[in-house]
Backbone bond lengths (Angstrom), bond angles and torsions (degrees), N, CA, C in turn:
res aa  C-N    CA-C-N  psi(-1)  N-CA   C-N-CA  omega(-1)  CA-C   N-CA-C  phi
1 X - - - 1.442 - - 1.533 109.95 -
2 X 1.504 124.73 126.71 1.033 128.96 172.56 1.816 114.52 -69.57
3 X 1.571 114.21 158.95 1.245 100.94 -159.83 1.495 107.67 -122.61
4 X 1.194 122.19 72.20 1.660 158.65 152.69 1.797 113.50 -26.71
5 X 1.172 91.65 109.29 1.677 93.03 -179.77 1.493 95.37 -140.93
6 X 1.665 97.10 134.90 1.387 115.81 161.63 1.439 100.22 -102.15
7 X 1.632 90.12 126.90 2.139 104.31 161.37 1.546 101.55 -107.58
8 X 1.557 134.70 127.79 1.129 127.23 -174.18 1.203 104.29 -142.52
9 X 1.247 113.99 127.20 1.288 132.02 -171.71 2.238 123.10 -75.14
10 X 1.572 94.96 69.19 1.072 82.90 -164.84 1.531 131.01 -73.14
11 X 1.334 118.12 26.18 1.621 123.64 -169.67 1.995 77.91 -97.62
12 X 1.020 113.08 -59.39 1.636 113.26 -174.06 1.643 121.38 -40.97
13 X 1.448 103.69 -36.99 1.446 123.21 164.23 1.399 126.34 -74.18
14 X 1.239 128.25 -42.65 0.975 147.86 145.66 2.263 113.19 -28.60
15 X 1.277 99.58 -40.30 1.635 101.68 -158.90 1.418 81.46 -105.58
16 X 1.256 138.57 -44.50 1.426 124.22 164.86 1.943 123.37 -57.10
17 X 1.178 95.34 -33.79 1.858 88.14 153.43 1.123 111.87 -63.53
18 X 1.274 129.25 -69.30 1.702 132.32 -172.21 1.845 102.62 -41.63
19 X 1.274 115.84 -37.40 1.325 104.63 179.89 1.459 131.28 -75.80
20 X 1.976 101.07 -40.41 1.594 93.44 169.47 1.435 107.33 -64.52
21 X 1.602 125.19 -42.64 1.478 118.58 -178.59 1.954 121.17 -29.23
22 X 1.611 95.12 -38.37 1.746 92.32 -171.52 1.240 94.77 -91.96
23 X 1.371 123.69 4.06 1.808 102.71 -162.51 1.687 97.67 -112.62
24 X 1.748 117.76 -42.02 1.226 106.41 175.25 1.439 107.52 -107.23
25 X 1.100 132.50 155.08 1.593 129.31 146.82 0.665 137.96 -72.50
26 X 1.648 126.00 1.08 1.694 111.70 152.74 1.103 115.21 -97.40
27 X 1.500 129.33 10.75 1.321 121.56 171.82 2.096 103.24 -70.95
28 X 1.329 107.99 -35.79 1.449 122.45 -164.58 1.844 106.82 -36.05
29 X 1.343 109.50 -59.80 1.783 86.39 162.72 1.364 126.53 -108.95
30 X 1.477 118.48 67.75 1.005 125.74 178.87 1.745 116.05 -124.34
31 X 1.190 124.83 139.68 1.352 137.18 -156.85 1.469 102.62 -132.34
32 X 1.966 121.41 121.31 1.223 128.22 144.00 1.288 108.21 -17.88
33 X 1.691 139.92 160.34 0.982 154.60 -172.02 2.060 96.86 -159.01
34 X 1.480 89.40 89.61 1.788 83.64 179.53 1.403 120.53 -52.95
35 X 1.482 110.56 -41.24 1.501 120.81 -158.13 1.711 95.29 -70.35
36 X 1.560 115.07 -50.34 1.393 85.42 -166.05 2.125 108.57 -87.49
37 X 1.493 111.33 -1.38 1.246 83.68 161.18 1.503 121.82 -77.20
38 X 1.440 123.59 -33.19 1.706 118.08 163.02 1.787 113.22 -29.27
39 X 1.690 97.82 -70.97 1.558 84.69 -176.22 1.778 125.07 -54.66
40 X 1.595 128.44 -25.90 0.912 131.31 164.00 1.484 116.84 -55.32
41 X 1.420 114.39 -37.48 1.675 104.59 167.71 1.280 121.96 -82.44
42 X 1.224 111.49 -15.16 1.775 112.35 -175.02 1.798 88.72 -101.94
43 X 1.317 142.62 26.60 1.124 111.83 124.17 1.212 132.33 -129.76
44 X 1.695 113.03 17.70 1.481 109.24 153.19 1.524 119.93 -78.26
45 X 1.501 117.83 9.70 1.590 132.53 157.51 1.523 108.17 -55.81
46 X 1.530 97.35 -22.07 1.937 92.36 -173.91 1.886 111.33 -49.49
47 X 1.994 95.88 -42.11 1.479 91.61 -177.26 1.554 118.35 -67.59
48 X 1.130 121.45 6.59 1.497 124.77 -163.00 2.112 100.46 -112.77
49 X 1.748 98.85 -1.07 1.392 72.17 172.07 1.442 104.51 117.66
50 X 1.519 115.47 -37.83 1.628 125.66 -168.66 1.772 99.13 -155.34
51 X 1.563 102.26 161.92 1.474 111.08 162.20 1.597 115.62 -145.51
52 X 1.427 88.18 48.44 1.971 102.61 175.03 1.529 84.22 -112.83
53 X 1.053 93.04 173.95 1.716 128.02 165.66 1.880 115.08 -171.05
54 X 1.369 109.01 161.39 1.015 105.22 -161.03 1.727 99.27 -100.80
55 X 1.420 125.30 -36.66 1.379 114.21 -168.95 1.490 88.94 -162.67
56 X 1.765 102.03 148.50 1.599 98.64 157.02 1.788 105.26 -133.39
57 X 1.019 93.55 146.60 1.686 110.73 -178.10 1.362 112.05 -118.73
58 X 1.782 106.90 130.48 1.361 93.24 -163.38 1.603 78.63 -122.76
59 X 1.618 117.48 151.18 1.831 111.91 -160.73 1.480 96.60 -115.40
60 X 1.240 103.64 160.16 1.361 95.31 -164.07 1.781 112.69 -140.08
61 X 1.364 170.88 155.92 0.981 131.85 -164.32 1.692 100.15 -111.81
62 X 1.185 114.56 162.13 1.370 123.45 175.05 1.454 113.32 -68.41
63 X 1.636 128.78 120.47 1.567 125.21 173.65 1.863 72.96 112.29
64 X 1.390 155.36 -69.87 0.959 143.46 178.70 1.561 150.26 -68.01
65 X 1.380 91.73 58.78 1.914 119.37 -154.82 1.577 99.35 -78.58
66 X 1.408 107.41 -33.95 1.601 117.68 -170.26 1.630 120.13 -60.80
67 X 1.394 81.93 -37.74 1.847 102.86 162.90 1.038 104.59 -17.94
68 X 1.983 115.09 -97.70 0.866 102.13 166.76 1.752 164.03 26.36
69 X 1.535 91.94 -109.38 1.479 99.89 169.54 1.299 115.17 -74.55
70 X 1.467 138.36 -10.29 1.486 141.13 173.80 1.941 109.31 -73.56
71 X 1.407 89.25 -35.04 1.636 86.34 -166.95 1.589 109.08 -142.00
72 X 1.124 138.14 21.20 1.819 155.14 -167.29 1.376 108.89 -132.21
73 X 1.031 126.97 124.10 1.672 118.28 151.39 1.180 92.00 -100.56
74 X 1.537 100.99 141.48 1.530 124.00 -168.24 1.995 95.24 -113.10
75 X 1.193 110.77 111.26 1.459 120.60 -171.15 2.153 99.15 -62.88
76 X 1.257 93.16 149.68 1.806 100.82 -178.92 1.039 111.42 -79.92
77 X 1.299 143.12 91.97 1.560 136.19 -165.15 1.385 110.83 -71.64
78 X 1.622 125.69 3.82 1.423 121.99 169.56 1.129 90.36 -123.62
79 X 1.343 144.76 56.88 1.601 149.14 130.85 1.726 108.69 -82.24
80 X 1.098 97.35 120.64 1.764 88.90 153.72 1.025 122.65 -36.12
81 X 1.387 146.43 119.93 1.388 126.84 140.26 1.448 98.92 116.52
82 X 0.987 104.55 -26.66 1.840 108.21 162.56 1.264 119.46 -62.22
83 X 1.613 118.86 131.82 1.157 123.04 -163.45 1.976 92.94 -91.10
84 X 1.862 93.13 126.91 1.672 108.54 -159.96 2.037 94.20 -97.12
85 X 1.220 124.85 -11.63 1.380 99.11 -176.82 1.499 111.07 -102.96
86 X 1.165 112.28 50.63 1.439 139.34 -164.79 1.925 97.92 -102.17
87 X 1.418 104.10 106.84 1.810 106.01 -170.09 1.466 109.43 -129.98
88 X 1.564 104.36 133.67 1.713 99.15 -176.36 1.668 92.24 -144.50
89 X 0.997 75.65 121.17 2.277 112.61 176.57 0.994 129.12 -115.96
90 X 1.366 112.37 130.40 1.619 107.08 -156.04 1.893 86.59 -110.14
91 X 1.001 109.04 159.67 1.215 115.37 -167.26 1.594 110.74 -168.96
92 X 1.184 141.78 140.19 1.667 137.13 156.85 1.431 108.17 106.29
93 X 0.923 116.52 -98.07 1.575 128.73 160.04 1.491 104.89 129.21
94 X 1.996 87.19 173.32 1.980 91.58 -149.49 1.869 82.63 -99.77
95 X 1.359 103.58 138.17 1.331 114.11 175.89 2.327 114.49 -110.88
96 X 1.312 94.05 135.03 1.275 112.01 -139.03 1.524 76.68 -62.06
97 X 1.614 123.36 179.73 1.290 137.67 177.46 1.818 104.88 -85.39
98 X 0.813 112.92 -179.65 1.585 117.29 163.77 2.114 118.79 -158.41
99 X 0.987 87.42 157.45 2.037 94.80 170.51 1.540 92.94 -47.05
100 X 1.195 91.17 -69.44 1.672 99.27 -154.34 1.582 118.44 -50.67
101 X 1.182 105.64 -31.16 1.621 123.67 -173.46 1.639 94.85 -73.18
102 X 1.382 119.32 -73.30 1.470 125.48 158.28 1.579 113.92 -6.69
103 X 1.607 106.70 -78.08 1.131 113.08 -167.38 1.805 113.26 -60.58
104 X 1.234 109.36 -31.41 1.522 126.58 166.67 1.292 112.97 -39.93
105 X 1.437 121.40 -78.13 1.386 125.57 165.46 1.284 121.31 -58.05
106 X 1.046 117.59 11.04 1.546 104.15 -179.09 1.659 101.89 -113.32
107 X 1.334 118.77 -22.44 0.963 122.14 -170.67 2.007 119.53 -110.61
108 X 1.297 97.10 -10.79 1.631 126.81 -171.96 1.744 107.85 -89.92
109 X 1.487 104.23 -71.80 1.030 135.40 -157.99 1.531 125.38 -74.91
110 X 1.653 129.11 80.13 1.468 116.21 -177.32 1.517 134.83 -21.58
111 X 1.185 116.41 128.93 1.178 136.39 174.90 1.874 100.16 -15.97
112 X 1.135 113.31 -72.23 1.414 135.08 -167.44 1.214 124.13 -55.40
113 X 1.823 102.76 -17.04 1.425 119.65 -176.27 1.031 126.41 -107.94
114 X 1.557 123.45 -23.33 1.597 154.43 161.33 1.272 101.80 -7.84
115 X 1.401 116.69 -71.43 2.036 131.64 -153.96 1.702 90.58 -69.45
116 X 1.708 139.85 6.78 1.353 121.75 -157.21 1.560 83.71 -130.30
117 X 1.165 119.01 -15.07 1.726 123.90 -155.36 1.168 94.00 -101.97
118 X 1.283 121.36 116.61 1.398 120.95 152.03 1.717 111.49 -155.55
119 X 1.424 111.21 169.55 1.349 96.56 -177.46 1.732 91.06 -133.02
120 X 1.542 108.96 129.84 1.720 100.11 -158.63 1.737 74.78 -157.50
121 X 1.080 152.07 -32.48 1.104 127.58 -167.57 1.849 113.25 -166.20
122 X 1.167 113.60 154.51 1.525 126.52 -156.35 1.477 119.69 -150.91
123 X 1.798 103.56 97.48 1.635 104.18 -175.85 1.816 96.97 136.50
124 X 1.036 110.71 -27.01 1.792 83.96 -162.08 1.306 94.78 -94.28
125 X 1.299 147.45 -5.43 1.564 129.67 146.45 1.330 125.30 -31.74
126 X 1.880 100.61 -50.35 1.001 101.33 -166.50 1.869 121.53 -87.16
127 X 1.369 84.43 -18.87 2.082 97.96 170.34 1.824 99.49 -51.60
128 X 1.369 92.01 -39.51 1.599 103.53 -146.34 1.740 98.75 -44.79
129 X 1.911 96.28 -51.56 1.241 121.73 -158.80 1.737 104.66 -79.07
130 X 1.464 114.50 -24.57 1.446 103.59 169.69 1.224 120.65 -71.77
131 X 1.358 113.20 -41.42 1.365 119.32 177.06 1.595 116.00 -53.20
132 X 1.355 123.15 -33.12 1.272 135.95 -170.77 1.986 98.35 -74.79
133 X 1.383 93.43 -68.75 1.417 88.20 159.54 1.681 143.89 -26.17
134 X 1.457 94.08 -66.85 1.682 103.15 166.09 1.788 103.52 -45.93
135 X 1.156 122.28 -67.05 1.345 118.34 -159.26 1.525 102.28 -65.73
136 X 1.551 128.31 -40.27 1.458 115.83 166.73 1.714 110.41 -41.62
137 X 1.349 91.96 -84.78 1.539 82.81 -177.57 1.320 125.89 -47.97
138 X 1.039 143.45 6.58 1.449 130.83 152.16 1.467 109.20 -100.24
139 X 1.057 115.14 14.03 2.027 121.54 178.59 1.388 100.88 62.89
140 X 1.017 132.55 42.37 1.347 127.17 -169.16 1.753 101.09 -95.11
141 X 1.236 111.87 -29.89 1.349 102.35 -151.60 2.349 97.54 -127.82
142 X 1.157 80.89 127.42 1.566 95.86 176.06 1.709 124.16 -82.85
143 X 1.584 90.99 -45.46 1.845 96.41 179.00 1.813 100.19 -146.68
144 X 1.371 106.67 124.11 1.671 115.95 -172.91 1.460 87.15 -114.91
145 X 1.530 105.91 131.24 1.373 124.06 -174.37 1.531 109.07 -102.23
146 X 1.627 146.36 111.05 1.643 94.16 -173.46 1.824 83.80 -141.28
């Protein structure tokens, strides 16, 4: 078995829910579902050769727990049939807004680029990339998805 890891950045997912939520209205009660996007990535692995993987981690920032339960279904790892190597880590943390930051982008930042700019959180790039690391260096890992 090849050794397949999803790293997924769930503060990024998280702010793209919050966005279709204000933009369409039927996104408004609608909730990510980790388990079946995992299985949707572990079987477009078919073109890669395999459709195992070993773990996916979805990162999350510290102070932003609500995430979560506002916009994630978090799969039952003592359900049958629930997919169990399903991992969410909070790591970095959510950094508050400010005037100045505001006024920054508003006055800095092209029109076109605005909806991509924000400053909301600090650290889970870098979890992302240690973690990736650790498992390189121990040969653990063949293909990191993130």
């Amino acid at each position: 078995m090849q050794a397949n890891y999803f790293f997924i950045d769930g503060s990024a997912l998280t702010a793209q829910i919050r966005r279709l939520r204000k933009r369409y209205p039927t996104f408004v009660d609608r909730y990510l579902n980790t388990q079946m996007l995992i299985e949707y990535f572990a079987m477009t692995l078919r073109h890669l050769g395999s459709n195992e993987y070993k773990r996916a981690t979805f990162y999350f920032p510290v102070g932003d727990e609500s995430a979560i339960k506002d916009y994630v279904i978090i799969p039952d790892h003592g359900k049958p049939g629930e997919v169990s190597d399903i991992h969410f880590k909070y790591c970095g943390q959510k950094l508050k807004g400010s005037a100045e930051f505001d006024r920054f982008v508003e006055e800095s930042v092209p029109e076109k680029w605005k909806h991509r700019f924000s400053k909301s959180e600090k650290g889970i790039d870098i979890e992302m990339c240690c973690d990736a690391f650790k498992l390189a260096s121990a040969s653990r890992v063949e293909r990191l998805f993130c």
